[in-house]
Backbone as a printed PyTorch tensor [residue, N CA C, xyz], in Angstrom:
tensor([[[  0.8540,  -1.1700,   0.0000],
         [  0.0000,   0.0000,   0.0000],
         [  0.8940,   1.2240,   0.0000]],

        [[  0.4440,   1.9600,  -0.7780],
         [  1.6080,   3.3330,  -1.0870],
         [  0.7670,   4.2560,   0.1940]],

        [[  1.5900,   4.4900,   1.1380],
         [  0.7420,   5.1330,   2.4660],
         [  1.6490,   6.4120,   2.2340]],

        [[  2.8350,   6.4380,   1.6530],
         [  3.8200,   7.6630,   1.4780],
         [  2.4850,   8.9710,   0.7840]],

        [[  2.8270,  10.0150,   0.9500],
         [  1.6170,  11.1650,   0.6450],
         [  0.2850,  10.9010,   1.1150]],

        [[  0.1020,  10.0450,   1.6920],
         [ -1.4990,  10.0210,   2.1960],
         [ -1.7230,  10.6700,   3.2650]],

        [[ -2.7600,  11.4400,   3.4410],
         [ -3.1110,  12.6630,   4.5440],
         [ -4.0550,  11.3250,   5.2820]],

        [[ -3.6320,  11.7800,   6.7980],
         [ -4.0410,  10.9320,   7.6210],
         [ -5.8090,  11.0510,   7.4140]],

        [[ -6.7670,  11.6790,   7.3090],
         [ -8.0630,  11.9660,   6.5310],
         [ -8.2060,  10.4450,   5.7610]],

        [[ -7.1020,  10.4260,   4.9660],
         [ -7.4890,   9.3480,   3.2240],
         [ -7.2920,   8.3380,   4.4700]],

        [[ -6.3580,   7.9520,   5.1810],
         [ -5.3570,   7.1890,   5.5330],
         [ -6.8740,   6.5720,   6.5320]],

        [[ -7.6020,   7.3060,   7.6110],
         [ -8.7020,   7.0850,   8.0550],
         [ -9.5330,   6.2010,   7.1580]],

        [[ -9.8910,   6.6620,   6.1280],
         [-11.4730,   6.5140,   5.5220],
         [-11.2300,   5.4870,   4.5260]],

        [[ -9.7370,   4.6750,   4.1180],
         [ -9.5810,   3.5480,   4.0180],
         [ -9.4320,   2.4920,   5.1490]],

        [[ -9.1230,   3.0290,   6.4770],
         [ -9.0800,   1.8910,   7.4910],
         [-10.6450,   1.9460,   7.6460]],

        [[-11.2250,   2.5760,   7.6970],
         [-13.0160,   2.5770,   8.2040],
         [-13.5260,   1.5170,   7.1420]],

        [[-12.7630,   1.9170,   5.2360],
         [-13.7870,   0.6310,   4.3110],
         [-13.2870,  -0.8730,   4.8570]],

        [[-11.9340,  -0.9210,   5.6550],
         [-11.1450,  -2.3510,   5.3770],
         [-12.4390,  -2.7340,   6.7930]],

        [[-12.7070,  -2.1550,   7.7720],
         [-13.6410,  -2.4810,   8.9650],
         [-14.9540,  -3.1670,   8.4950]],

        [[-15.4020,  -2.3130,   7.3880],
         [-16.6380,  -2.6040,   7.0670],
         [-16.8930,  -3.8890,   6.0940]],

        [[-15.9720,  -4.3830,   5.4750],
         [-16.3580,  -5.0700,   4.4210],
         [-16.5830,  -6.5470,   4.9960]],

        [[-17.2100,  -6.7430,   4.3810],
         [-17.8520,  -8.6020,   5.2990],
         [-16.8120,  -9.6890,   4.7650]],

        [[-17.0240, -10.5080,   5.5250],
         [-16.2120, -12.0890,   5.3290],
         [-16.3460, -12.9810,   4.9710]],

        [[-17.5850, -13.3780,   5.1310],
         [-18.7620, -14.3590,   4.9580],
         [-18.9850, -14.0600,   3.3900]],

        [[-18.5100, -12.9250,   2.4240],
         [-19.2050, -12.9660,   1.1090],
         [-18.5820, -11.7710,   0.1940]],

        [[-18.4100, -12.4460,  -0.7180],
         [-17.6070, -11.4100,  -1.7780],
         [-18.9600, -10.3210,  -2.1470]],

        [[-18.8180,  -9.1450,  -2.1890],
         [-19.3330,  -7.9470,  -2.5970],
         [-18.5000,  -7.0050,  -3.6430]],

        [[-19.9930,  -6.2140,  -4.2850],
         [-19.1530,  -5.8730,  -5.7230],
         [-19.3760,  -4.2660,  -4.8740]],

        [[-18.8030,  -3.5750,  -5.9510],
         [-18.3600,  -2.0880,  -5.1430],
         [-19.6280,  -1.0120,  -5.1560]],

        [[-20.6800,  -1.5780,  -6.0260],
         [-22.4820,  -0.8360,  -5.2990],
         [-22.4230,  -1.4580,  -4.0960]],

        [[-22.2240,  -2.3270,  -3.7380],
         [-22.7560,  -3.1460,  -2.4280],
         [-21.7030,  -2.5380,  -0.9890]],

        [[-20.5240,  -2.2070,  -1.8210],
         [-19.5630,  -1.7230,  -0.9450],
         [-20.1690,  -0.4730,  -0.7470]],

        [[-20.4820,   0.2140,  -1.5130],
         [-20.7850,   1.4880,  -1.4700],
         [-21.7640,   2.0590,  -0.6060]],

        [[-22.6930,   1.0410,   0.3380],
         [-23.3460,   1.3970,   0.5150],
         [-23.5740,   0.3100,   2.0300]],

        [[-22.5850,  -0.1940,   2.5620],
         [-22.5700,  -1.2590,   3.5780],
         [-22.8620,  -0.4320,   4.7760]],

        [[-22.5160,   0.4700,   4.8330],
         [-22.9920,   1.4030,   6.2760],
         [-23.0870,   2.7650,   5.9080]],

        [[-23.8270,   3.4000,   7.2220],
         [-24.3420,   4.9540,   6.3220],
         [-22.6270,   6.0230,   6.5970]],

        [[-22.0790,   5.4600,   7.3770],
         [-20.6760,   5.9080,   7.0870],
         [-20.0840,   5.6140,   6.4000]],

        [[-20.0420,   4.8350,   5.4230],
         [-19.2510,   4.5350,   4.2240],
         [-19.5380,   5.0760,   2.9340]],

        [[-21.2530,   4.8140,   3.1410],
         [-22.5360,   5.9750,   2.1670],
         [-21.7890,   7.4670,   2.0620]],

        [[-21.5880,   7.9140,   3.1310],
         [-21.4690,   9.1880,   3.6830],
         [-20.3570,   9.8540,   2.9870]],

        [[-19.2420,   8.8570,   3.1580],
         [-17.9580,   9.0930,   2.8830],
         [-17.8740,   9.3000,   1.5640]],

        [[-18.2530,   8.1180,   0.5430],
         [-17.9080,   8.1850,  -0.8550],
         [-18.7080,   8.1530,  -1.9420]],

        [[-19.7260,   9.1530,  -0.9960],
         [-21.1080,   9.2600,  -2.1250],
         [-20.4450,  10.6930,  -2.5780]],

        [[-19.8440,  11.6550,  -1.9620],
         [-18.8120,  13.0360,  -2.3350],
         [-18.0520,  12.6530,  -2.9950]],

        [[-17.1860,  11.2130,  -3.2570],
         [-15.6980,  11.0220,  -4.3240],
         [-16.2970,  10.4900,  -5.3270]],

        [[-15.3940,  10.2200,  -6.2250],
         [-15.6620,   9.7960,  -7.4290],
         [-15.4020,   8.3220,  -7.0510]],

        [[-16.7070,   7.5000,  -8.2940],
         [-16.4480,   5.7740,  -7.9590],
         [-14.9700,   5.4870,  -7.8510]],

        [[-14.3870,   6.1170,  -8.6970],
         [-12.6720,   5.3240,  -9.0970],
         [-11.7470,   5.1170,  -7.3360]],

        [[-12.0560,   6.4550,  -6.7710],
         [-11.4330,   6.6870,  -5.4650],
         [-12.0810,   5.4740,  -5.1610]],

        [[-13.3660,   4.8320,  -4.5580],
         [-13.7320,   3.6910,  -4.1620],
         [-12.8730,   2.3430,  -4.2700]],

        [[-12.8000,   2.0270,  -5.8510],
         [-12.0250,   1.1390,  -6.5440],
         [-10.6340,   1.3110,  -6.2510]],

        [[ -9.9720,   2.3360,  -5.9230],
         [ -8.6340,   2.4790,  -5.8370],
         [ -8.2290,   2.2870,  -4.5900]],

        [[ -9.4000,   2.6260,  -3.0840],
         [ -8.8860,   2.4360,  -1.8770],
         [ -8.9550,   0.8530,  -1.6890]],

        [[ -9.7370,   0.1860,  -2.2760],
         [-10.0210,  -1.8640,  -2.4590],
         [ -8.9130,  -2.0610,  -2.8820]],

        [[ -8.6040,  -1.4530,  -4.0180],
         [ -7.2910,  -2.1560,  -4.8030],
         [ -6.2990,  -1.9120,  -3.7410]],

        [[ -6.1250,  -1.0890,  -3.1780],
         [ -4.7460,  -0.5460,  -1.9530],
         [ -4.8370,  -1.9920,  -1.0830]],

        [[ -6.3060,  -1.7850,  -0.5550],
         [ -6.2600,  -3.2550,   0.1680],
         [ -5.7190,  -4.4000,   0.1090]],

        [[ -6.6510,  -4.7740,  -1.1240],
         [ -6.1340,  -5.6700,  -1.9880],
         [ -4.5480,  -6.1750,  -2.0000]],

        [[ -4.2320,  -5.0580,  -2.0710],
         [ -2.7880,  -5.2070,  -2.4660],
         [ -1.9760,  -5.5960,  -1.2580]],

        [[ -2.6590,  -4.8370,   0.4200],
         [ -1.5870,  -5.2530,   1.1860],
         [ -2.2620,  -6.8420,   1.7370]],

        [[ -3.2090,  -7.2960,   1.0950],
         [ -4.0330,  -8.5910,   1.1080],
         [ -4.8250,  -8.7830,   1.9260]],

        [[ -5.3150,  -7.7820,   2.6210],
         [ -6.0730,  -7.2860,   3.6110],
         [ -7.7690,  -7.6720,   3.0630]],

        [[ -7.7750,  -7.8640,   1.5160],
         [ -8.8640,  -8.3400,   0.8220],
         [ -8.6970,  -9.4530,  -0.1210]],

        [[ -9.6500,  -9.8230,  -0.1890],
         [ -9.9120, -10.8710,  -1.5380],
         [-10.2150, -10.7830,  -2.5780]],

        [[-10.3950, -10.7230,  -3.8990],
         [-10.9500, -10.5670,  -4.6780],
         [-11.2440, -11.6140,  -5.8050]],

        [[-12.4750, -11.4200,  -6.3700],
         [-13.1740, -12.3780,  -7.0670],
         [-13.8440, -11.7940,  -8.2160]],

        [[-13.7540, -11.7570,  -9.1690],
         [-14.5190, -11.1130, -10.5870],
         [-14.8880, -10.1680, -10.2120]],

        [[-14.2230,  -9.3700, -10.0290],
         [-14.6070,  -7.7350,  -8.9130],
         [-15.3060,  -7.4640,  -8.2590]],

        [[-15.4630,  -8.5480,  -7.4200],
         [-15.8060,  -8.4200,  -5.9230],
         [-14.8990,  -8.4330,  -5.1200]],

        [[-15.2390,  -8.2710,  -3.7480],
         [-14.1690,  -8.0460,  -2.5330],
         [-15.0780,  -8.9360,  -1.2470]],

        [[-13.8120,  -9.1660,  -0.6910],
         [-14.4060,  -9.9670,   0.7630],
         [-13.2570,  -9.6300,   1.6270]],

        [[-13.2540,  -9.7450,   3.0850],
         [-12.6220,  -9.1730,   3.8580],
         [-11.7720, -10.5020,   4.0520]],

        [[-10.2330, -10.5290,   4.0150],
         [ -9.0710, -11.6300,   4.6350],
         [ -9.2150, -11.7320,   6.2960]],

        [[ -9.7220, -12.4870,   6.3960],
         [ -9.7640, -12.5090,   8.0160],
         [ -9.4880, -13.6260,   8.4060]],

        [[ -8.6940, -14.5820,   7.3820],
         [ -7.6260, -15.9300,   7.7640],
         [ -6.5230, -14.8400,   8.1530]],

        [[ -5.9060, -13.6980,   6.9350],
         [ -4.6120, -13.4110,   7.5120],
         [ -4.4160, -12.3090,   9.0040]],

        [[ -5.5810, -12.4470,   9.1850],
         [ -5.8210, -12.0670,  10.8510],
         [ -6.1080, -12.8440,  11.8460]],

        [[ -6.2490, -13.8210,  11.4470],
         [ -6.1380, -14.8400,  12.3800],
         [ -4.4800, -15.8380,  12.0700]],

        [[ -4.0600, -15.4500,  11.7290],
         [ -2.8120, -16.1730,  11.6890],
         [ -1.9340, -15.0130,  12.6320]],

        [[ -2.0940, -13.8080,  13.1350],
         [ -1.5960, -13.0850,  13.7040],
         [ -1.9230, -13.3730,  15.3590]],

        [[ -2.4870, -13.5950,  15.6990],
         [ -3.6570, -14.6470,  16.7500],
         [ -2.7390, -14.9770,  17.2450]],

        [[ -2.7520, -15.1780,  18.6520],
         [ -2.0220, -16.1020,  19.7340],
         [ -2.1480, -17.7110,  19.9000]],

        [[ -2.0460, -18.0250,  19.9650],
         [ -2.3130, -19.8070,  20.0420],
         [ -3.5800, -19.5060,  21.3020]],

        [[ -4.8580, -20.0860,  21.1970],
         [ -6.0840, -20.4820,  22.6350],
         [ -5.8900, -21.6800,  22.7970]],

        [[ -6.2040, -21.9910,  23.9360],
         [ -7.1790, -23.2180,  24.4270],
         [ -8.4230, -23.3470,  24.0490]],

        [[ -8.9760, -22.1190,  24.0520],
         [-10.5410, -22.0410,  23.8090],
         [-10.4340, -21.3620,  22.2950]],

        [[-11.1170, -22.3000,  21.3490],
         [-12.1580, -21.6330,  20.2270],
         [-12.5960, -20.1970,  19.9950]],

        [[-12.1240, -19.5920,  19.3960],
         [-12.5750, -18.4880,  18.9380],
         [-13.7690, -18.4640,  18.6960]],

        [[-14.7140, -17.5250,  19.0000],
         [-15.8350, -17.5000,  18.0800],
         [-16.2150, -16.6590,  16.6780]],

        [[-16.4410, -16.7630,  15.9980],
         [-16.4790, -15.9080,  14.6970],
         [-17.9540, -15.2060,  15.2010]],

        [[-17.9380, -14.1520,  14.8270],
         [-19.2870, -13.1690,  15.1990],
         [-19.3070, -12.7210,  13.6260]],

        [[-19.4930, -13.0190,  12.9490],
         [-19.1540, -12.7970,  11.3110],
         [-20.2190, -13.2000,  10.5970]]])
């Protein structure tokens, strides 16, 4: 992810889309667009491409998935960051 020149603002309102995007299911970028009214909020003012370009950033640090241009949230490579349990995680997902 090229984070060099990014105003902490951009730098925000891509960590808020990587929060929002689900796990359970690839989504195309209307569906992204519109997953919470803070996300509504955010990039109903930018242009679609900004949308597509903060996924692709993701994307890139693999933070996402992608599928015939859809997106789903990586939340194996967050759980490989995970401590070893005794007890089962629960997925709330």
């Amino acid at each position: 992810m090229q984070d060099e020149g990014k105003s902490q603002k951009i730098l925000r309102r891509i960590r808020q889309l990587a929060y929002h995007i689900p796990a359970g299911r690839f989504c195309s970028l209307d569906e992204i667009a519109i997953l919470s009214p803070k996300i509504a909020r955010e990039y109903r003012r930018l242009n679609p491409i900004t949308l597509r370009r903060d996924l692709d950033l993701l994307a890139e640090k693999n933070l996402l998935k992608t599928e015939k241009s859809k997106y789903c949230a990586n939340y194996e490579l967050l759980h490989s960051f995970l401590p070893e349990t005794s007890v089962p995680l629960k997925r709330h997902y």
